[in-house]
N, C-alpha and C positions, 0 to 999 in steps of 0.2 A: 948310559942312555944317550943316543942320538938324539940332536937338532930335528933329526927328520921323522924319528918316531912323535917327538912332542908333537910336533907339525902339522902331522898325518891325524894326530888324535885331535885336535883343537880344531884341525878342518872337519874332522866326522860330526864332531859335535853343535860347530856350528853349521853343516847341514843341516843337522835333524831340527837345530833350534829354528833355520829359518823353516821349513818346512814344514814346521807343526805347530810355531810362533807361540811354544811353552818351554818354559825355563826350564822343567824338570824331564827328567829323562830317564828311563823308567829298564835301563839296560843294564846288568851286570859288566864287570870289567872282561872278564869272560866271555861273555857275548859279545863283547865290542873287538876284544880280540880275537874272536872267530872270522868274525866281519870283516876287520885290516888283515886279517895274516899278521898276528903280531902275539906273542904273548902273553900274557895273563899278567906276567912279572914287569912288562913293559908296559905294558897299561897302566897297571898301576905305578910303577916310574914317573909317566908321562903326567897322570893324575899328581901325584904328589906336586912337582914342579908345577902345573896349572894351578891349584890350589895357594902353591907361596906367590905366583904371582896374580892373585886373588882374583883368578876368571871361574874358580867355582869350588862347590864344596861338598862332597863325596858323604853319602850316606847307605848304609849297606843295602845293595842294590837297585840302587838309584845317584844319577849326578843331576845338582843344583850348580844351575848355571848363573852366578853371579855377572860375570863383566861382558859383555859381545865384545866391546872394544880389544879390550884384551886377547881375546878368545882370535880375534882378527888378525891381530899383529902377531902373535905365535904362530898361526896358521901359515900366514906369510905366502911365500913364494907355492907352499900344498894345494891353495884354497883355489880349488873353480865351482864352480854351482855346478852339482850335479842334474840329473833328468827328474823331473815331476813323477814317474815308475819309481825313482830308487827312493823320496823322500816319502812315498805314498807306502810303500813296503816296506822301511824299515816303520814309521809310523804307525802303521801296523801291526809287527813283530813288538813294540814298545807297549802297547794296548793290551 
């Protein structure tokens, strides 16, 4: 598992979180790696590792978002705020 997939995924997440300013998120791993171009098995990878470093916690079909902080610092060098469009659609898609 890539530095760059955790990355990518702890940035996605906290888009949607600030975007929709609720902890839980209501997307399969599946879904989320349709999203990234990533797959299913790297999702959940990137989950597991988010999880030991306790930014969240995985419930079937659904992620609880424990830390932002956290969730920041893993996102790292990934993280730019996407467009008001992309957080209102995937917001959306999670509804």
């Amino acid at each position: 598992m890539s530095h760059g997939s955790i990355s990518r995924v702890a940035s996605f997440l906290l888009d949607i979180h600030r975007a929709t300013g609720g902890f839980e998120i209501a997307l399969s791993q599946s879904n989320i790696g349709a999203l990234l171009s990533l797959r299913r098995s790297s999702i959940n990878q990137a989950c597991q590792s988010l999880r030991a470093a306790g930014a969240l916690r995985t419930v079937r079909g659904r992620i609880l978002l424990k830390d932002e902080a956290v969730l920041a610092s893993v996102a790292c060098c990934h993280y730019r705020p996407r467009s008001p469009a992309f957080a209102e659609a995937i917001a959306a898609e999670a509804a």
